[in-house]
KELOVEX-68388 format. One line per 5 residues: their letters; for each residue x, y, z of C-alpha. Coordinates in steps of 0.1 Angstrom, whole numbers, plus 5000, padded with zeros to 4 digits. Layout:
# residues N
a = X Y Z ~ ...;
//
This chain:
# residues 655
xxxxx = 0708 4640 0339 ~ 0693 4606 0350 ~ 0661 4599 0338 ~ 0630 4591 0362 ~ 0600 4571 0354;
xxxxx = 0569 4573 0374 ~ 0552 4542 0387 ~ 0519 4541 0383 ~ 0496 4525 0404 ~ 0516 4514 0434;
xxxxx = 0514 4528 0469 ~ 0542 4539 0487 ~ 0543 4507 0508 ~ 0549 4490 0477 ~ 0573 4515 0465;
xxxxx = 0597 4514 0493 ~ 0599 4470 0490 ~ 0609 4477 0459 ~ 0637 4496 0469 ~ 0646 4472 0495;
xxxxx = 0652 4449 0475 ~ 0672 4468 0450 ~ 0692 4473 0482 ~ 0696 4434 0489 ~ 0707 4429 0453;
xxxxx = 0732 4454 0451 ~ 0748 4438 0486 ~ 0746 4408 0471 ~ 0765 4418 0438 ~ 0793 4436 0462;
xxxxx = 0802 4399 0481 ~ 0804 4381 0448 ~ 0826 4403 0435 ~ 0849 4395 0468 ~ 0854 4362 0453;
xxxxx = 0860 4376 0416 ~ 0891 4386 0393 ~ 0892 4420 0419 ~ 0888 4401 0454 ~ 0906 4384 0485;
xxxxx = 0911 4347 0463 ~ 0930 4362 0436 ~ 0950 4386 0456 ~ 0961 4356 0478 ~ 0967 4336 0446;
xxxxx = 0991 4365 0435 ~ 1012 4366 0471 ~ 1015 4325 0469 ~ 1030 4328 0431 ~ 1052 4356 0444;
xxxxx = 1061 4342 0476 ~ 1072 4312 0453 ~ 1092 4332 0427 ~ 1104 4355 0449 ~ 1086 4383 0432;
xxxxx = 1063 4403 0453 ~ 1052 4433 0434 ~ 1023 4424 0421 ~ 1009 4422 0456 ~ 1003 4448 0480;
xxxxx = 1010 4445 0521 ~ 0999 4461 0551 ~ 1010 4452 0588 ~ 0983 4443 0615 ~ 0982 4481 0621;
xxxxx = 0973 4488 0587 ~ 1007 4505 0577 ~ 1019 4497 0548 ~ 1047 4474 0540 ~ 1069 4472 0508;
xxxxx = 1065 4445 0490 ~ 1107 4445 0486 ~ 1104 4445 0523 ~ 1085 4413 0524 ~ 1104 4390 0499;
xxxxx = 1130 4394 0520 ~ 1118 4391 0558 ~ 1103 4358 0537 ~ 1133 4345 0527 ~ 1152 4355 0566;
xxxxx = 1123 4335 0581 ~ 1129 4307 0557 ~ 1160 4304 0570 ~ 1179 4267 0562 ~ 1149 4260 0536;
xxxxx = 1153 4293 0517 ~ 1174 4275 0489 ~ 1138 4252 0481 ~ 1108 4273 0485 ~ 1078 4251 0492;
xxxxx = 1049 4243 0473 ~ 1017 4266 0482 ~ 0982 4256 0476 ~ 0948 4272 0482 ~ 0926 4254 0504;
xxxxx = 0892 4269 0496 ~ 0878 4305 0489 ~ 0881 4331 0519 ~ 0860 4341 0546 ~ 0849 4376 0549;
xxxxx = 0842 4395 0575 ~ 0838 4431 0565 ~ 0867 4440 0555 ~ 0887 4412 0565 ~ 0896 4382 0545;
xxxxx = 0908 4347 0557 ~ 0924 4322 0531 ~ 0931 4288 0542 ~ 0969 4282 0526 ~ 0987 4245 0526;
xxxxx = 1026 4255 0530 ~ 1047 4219 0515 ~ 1083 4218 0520 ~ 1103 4194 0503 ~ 1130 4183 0530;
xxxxx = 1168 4173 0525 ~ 1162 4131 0516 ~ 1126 4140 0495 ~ 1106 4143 0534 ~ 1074 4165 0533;
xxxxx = 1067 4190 0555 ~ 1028 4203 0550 ~ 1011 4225 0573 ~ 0979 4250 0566 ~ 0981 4289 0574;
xxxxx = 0959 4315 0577 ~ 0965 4341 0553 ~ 0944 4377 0561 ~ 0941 4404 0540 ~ 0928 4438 0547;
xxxxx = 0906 4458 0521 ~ 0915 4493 0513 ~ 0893 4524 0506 ~ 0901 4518 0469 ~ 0882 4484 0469;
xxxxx = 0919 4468 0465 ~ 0929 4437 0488 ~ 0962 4436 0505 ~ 0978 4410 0525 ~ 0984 4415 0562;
xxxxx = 1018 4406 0561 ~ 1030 4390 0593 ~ 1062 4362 0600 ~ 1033 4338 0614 ~ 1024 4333 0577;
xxxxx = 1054 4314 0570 ~ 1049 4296 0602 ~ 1030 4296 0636 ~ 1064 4298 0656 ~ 1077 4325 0638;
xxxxx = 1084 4359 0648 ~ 1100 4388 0634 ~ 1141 4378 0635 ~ 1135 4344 0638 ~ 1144 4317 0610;
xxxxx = 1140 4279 0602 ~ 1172 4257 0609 ~ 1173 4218 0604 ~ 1191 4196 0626 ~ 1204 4159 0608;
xxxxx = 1207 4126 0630 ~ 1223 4101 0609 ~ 1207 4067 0608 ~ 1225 4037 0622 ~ 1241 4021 0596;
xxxxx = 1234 3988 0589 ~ 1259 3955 0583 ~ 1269 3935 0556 ~ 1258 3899 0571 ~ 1282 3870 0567;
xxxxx = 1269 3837 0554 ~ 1262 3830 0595 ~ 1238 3861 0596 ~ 1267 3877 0615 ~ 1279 3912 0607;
xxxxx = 1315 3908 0587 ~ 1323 3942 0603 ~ 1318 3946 0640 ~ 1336 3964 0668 ~ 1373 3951 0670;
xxxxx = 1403 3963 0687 ~ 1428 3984 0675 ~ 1456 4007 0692 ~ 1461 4044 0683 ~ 1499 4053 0686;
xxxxx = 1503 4085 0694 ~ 1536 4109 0703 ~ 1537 4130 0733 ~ 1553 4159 0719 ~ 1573 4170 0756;
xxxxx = 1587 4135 0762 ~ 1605 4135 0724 ~ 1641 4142 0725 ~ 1652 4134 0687 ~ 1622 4143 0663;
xxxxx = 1640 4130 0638 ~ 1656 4096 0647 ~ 1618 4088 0666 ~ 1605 4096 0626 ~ 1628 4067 0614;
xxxxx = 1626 4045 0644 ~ 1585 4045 0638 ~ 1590 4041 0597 ~ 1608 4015 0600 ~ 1590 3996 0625;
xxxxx = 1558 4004 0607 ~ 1571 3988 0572 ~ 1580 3956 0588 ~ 1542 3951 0596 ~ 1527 3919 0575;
xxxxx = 1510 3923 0552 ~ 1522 3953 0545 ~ 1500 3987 0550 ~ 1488 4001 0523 ~ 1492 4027 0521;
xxxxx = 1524 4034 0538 ~ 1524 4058 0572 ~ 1533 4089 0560 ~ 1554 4103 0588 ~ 1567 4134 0569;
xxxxx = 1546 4160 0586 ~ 1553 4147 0620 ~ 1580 4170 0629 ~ 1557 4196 0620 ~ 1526 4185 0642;
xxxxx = 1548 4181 0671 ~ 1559 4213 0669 ~ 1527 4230 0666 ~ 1513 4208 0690 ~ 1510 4215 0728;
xxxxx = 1536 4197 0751 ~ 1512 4172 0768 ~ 1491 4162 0736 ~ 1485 4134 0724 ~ 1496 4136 0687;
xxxxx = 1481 4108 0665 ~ 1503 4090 0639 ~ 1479 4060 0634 ~ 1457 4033 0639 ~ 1465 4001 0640;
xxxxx = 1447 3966 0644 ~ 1455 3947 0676 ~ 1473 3924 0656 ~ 1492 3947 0637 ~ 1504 3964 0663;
xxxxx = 1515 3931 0686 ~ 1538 3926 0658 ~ 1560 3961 0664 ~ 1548 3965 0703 ~ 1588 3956 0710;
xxxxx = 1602 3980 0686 ~ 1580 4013 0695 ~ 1569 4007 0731 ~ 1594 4025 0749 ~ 1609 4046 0724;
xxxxx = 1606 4081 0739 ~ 1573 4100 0733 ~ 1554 4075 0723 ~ 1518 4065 0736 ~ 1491 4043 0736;
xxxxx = 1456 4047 0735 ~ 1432 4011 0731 ~ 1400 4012 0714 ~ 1377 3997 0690 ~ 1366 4003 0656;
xxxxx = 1340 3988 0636 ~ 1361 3972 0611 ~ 1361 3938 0590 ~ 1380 3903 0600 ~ 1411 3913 0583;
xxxxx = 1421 3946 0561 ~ 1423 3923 0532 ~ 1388 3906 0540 ~ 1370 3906 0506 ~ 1375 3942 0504;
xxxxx = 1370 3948 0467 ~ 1341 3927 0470 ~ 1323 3950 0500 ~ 1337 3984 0494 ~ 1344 4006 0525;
xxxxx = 1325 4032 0542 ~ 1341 4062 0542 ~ 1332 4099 0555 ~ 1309 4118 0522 ~ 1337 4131 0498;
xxxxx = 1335 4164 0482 ~ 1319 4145 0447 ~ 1295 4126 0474 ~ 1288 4163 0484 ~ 1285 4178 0448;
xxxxx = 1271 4145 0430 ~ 1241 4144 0458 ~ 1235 4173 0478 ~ 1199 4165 0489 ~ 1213 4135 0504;
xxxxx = 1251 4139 0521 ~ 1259 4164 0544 ~ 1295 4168 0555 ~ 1302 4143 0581 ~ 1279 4117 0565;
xxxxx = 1289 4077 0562 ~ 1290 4068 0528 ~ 1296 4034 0508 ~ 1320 4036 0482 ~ 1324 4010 0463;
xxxxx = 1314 3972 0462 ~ 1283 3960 0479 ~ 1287 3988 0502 ~ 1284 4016 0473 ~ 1259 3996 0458;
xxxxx = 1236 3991 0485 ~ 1241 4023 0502 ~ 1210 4034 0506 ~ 1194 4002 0519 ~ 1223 4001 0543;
xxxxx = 1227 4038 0555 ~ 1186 4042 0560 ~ 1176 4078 0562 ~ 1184 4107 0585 ~ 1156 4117 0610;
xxxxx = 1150 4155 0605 ~ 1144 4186 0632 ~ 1129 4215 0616 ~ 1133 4242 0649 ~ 1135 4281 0650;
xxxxx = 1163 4300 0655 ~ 1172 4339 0668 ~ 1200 4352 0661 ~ 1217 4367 0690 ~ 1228 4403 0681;
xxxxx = 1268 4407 0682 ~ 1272 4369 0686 ~ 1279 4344 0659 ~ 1257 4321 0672 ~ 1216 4316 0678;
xxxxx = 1196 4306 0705 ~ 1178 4276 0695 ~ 1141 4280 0696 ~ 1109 4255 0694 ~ 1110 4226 0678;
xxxxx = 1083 4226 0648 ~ 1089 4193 0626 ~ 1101 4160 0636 ~ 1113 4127 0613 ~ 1129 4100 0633;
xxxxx = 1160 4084 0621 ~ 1155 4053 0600 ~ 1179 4025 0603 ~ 1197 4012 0574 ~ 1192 3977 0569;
xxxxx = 1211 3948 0571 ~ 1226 3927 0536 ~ 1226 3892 0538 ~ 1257 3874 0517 ~ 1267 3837 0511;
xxxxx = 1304 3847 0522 ~ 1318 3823 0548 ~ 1348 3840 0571 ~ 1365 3810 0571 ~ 1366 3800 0533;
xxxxx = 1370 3839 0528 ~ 1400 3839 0551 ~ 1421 3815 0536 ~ 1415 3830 0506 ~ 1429 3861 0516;
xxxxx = 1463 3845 0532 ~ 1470 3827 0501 ~ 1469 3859 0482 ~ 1485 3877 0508 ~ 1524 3875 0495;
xxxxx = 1514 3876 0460 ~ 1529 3909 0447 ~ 1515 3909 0413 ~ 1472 3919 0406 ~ 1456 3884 0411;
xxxxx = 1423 3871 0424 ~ 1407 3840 0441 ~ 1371 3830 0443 ~ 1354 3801 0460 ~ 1322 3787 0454;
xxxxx = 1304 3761 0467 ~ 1287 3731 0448 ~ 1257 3727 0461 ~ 1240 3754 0459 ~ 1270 3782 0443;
xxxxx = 1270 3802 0473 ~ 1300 3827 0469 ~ 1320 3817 0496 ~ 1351 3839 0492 ~ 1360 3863 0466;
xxxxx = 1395 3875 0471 ~ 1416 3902 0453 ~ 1455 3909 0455 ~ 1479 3923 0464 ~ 1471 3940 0495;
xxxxx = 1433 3956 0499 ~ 1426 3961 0466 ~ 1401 3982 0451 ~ 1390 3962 0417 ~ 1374 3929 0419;
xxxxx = 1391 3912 0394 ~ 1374 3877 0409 ~ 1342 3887 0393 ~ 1343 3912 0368 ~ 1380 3906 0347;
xxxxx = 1378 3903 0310 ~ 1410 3877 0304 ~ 1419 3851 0281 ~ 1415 3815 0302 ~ 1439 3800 0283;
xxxxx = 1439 3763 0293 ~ 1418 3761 0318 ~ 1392 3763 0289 ~ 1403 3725 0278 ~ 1377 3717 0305;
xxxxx = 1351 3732 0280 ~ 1368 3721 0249 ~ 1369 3689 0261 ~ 1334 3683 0278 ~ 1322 3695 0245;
xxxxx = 1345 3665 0224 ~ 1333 3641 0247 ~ 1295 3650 0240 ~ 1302 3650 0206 ~ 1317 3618 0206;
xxxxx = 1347 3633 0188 ~ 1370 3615 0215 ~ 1371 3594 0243 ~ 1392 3602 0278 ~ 1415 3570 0268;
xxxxx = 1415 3575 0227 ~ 1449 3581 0212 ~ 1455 3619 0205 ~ 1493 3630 0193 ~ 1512 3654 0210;
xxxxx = 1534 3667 0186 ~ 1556 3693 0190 ~ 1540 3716 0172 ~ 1511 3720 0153 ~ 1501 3741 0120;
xxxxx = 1469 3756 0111 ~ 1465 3777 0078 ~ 1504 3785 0080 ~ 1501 3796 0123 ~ 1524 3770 0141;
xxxxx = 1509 3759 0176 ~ 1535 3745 0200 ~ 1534 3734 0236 ~ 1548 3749 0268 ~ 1590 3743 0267;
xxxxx = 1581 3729 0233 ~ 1574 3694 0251 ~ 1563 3663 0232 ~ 1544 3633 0245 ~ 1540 3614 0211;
xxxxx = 1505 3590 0206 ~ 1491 3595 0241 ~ 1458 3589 0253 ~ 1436 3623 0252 ~ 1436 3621 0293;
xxxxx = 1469 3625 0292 ~ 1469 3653 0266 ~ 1446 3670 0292 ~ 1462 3665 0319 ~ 1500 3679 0306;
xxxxx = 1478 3702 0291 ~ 1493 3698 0252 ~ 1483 3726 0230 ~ 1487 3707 0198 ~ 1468 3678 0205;
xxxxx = 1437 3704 0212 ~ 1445 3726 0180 ~ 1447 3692 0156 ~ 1407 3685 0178 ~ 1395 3715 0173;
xxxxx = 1376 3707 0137 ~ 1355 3684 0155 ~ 1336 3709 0177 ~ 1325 3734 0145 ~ 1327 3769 0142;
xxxxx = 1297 3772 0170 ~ 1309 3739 0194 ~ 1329 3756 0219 ~ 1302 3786 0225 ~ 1277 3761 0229;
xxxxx = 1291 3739 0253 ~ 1304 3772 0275 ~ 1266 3778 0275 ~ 1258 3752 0290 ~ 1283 3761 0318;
xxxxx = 1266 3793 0327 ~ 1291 3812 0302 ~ 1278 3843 0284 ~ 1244 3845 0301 ~ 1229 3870 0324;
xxxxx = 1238 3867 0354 ~ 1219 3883 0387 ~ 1236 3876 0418 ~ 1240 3912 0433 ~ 1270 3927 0427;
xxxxx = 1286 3933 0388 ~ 1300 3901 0371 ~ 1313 3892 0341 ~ 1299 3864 0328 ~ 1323 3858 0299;
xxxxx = 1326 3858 0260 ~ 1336 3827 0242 ~ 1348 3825 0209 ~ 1323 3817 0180 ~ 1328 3809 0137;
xxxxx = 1361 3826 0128 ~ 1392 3809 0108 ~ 1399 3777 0115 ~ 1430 3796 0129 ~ 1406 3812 0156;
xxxxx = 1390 3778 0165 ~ 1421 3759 0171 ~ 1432 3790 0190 ~ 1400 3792 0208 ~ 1399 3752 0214;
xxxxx = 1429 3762 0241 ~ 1417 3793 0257 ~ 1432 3821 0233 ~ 1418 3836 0208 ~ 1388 3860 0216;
xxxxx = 1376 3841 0241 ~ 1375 3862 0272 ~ 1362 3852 0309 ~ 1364 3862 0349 ~ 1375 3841 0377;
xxxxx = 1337 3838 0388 ~ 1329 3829 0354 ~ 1348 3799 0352 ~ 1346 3787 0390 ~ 1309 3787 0380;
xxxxx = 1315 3765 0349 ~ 1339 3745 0373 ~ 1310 3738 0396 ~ 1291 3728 0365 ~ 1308 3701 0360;
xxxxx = 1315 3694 0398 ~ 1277 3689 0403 ~ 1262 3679 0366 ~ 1244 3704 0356 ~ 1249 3746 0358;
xxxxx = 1237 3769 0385 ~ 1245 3806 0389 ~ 1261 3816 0421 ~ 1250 3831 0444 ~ 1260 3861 0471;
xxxxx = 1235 3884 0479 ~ 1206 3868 0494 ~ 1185 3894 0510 ~ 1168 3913 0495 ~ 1170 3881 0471;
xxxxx = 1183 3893 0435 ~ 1148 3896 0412 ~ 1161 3880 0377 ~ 1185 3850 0384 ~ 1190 3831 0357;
xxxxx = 1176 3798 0355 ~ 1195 3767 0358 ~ 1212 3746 0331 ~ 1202 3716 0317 ~ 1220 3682 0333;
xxxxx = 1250 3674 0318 ~ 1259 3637 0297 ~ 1264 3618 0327 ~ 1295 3597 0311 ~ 1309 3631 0297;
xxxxx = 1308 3646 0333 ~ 1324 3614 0343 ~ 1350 3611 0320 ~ 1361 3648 0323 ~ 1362 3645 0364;
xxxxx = 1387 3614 0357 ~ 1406 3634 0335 ~ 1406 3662 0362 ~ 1415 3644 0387 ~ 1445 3635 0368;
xxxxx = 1458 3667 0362 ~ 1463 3670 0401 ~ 1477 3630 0399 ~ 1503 3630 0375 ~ 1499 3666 0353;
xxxxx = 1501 3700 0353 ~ 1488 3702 0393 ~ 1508 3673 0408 ~ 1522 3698 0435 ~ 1483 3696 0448;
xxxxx = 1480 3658 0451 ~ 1495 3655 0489 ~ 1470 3683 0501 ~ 1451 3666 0532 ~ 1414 3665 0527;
xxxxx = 1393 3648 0497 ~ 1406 3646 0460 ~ 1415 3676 0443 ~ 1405 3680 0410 ~ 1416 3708 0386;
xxxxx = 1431 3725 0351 ~ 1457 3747 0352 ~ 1460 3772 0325 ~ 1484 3797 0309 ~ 1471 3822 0288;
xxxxx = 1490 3849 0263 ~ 1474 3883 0265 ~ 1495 3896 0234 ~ 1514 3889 0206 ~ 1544 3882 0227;
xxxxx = 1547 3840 0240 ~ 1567 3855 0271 ~ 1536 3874 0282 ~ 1508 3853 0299 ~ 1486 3854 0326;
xxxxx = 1490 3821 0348 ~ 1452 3804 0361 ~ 1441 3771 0379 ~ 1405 3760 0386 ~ 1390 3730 0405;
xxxxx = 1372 3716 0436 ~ 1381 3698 0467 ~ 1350 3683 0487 ~ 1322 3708 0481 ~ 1345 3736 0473;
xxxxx = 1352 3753 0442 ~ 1378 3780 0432 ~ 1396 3796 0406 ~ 1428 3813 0410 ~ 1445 3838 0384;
xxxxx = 1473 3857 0381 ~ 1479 3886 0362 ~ 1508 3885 0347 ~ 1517 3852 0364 ~ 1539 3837 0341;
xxxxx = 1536 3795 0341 ~ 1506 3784 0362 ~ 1524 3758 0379 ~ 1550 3787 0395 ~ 1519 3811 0404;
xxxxx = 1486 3797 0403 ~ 1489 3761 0416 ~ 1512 3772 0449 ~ 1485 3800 0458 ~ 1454 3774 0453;
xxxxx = 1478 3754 0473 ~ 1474 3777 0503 ~ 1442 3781 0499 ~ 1432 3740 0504 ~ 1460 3736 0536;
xxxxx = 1447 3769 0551 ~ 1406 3761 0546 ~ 1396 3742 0581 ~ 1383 3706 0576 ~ 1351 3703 0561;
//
């Protein structure tokens, strides 16, 4: 039984304060304990975590009648209401304790998503809850919770506009790929009258196009697709560049069935222009799809490849974003769209800024452009080593062999071998070298091309014929370490950062005396790309080393710094001996190109054990212009190499 105490001495005024404010206390005890482990806060902490994981059971619901709802129910009118953003449920935060009002509770909630692209979405919410007879909070569950828009049915949807794609900028600031016309040739599937002859009629016309397309028209479904197609349709075979199809208008413009539709497409100068170089935009693949799902959708633009893969996201810019609801219509399979709750405007992409010069880059590309065998031509300028052209054969290819081959040089790398004699003093440009027919180190017998022998000659001639043996019987007199440090000081081996991957080259070092005389004329393990040695050509060009350049905005962060300045009377001496190759040497078929002086090397390299085999090279400069030119595979350099750098000077316009 409870136990009473009389007070003493206290009227009954007195006595009833007292119990007024034992009254006060106790209300005051009962709205603290709204804010404690049993009240509104921690209930609505429980339906954010929930709402989160997708586990609502901890949490009890009512509707705005007070009927209860179960928690099973709720998880998933939450997820139908989320809609396109189920998949990423957002981040939900407590903003402050809740109000109460008898027995209704307010919560302030901050509802985050995270948006295809990383974009945040954050708006606040009310969340209410109700308090039972058993003292227990539960929320009033209603779809406004998830958002104000919302009602019961409804869902979130997102709606994707693409950014404009931005454009690789020639050395002009112009865009290298801009709208250009093409024709579409199409059959007319009621006007054909011999499916099959109009099949070889089109194949053959098609294959005569120059260069060639690659890849070839495949015109095997095309009975098919007429036959499946509707009589008056216009049934697309392909695409082809104005020029392209000029060449075959004759042979398929009245041949019956077929049609023409003009247009324009944003394409480059030429389908060969610098394409291993750029890359090509393409629509997202399925491993663009799987590989980044946050960031292609079907339908997307996408860089593949070159600078286009590598700069992709500067150059595609971001997608604006429409978060809007949606209500299913019963029996149809699709919605009515509703309001419009979230906006991000598109971002254009933009633009990347090259050295390449159309011109230079174009008559790179012809002189490639009948060369059946993998090859590559690159053109820098002296100056400053802008990238003027980088070039890769045969066809459009996809590798950039100008930049980022691993190859012997062969004997191209006598201009190293002997810019580092003449700083030695080893030799002088008109010293008397032998060229024997052979030469043997440590039991390995070194022999010229055809076996030829010049005899006591002076070393300029040696260069210029390009004798093996006289280099091997020099080779002592650069050291084990001579040839690696005289590439250095060409730019060779060092860290490049021009934009785009390059290999910067690996010259041989110590080793047998075997591997140095080897090494002395380009074989051995010295290995190097086109760009590599068209920079160490422009070395010697200018004095002193710089590395080239392409990409100039946004402006590469780590370029490497320039090389020292070259021995002036080394630099001379090699330039006369250079200029001689072209003269009365290896490159003679160069010396009646119009223009300034050429000067040059050629070089053929063996990439195994068997002589037969050998890439074929030539490097050198006319004017401010320098270039390399390999060939895999090319046999003798003065059969490959020297006609295609041939092309290149006649077709480059006067400078």
């Amino acid at each position: 039984m409870p136990l009473s105490y009389p007070v003493r001495g206290r009227s009954p005024r007195s006595r009833r304060a007292l119990a007024a404010l034992a009254a006060t206390a106790l209300a005051a005890g009962a709205v603290t304990g709204c804010s404690g482990e049993d009240g509104p806060d921690s209930t609505a902490d429980a339906f954010l975590t929930g709402w989160r994981s997708g586990d609502l059971q901890a949490v009890g619901f009512v509707d705005p009648t007070g009927a209860r709802v179960p928690a099973a129910d709720v998880t998933k009118e939450i997820k139908a209401l989320s809609g396109e953003l189920a998949a990423t449920p957002p981040q939900l935060t407590r903003r402050g304790d809740a109000k109460v009002t008898a027995d209704i509770a307010t919560t302030p909630v901050e509802v985050a998503w995270t948006l295809p692209g990383g974009t945040r979405w954050a708006y606040e919410r009310p969340v209410r809850l109700k308090r039972g007879k058993d003292d227990q909070w539960q929320v009033i569950w209603e779809p406004q919770i998830v958002q104000e828009k919302l009602e019961a049915g409804d869902r979130l949807a997102l709606r994707r506009q693409p950014g404009t794609r931005a454009a690789i900028l020639d050395a002009a600031g112009a865009p290298v790929v801009a709208p250009r016309p093409v024709v579409r040739v199409g059959v007319q599937p009621g006007e054909v009258t011999d499916v099959k002859a109009l099949s070889r009629q089109l194949g053959a016309a098609f294959a005569a196009i120059k260069p060639a397309l690659t890849p070839p028209v495949d015109l095997s479904d095309l009975p098919k697709r007429l036959s499946e197609a509707e009589p008056g349709a216009f049934v697309e075979v392909v695409t082809l560049r104005e020029e392209a199809y000029r060449q075959i208008k004759s042979r398929i413009y009245d041949l019956p069935g077929t049609k023409f539709q003009a247009d324009k497409l944003d394409l480059a100068p030429t389908r060969e222009f610098a394409r291993a170089l750029l890359g090509s935009v393409d629509p997202a693949q399925a491993d663009d799809l799987a590989a980044h799902p946050d960031r292609y959708v079907a339908g997307d633009l996408v860089g593949h490849g070159g600078l286009q893969g590598r700069y992709d996201d500067r150059l595609r810019g971001a997608p604006g974003l429409t978060v809007v609801t949606e209500h299913p219509k019963p029996g149809e399979p699709g919605t009515a769209t509703g309001t419009e709750v979230f906006r991000v405007e598109p971002r254009p992409g933009q633009p990347l800024k090259t050295t390449l010069d159309v011109a230079t880059q174009n008559a790179a590309d012809a002189a490639l452009r009948g060369e059946k065998r993998r090859s590559a031509l690159v053109a820098v300028r002296v100056g400053d080593g802008a990238v003027l052209a980088a070039a890769n054969g045969p066809g459009p290819a996809g590798e950039n062999l100008a930049f980022t081959a691993q190859v012997p040089p062969g004997s191209t790398f006598k201009m190293v071998s002997a810019l580092g004699l003449l700083d030695r003093g080893a030799v002088t440009a008109d010293a008397t070298v032998p060229c024997p027919k052979t030469f043997v180190v440590d039991g390995r017998s070194f022999k010229n091309s055809d076996d030829f022998v010049l005899g006591p000659v002076p070393f300029r001639t040696d260069f210029a014929k390009s004798c093996n043996t006289a280099f091997a019987s020099l080779a002592p007199k650069l050291g084990p370490d001579g040839l690696v440090t005289t590439g250095r000081t060409l730019g060779l081996e060092s860290t490049w950062d021009l934009g785009a991957d390059v290999f910067t080259g690996k010259v041989s070092t110590g080793g047998s005396a075997t591997e140095q005389a080897a090494a002395a004329i380009g074989q051995g393990t010295t290995v190097v790309s086109p760009l590599a040695m068209a920079g160490a050509t422009a070395a010697v060009a200018r004095g002193h080393w710089e590395q080239p350049k392409l990409v100039l905005d946004p402006a590469p962060q780590q370029p490497a710094a320039a090389g020292p300045q070259l021995r002036p009377e080394s630099v001379t001496a090699l330039k006369t001996m250079m200029r001689e190759v072209v003269t009365a040497g290896t490159g003679s078929a160069l010396k009646d190109v119009p223009g300034q002086p050429v000067y040059g090397k050629t070089g053929t390299a063996e990439y195994d054990n068997n002589p037969a085999h050998t890439h074929a090279w030539f490097v050198g400069w006319q004017g401010d212009v320098v270039f390399a030119v390999f060939v895999e595979q090319g046999g003798s350099s003065t059969t490959s190499a020297v006609p295609i750098a041939e092309r290149f000077l006649r077709a480059l316009p006067p400078r």
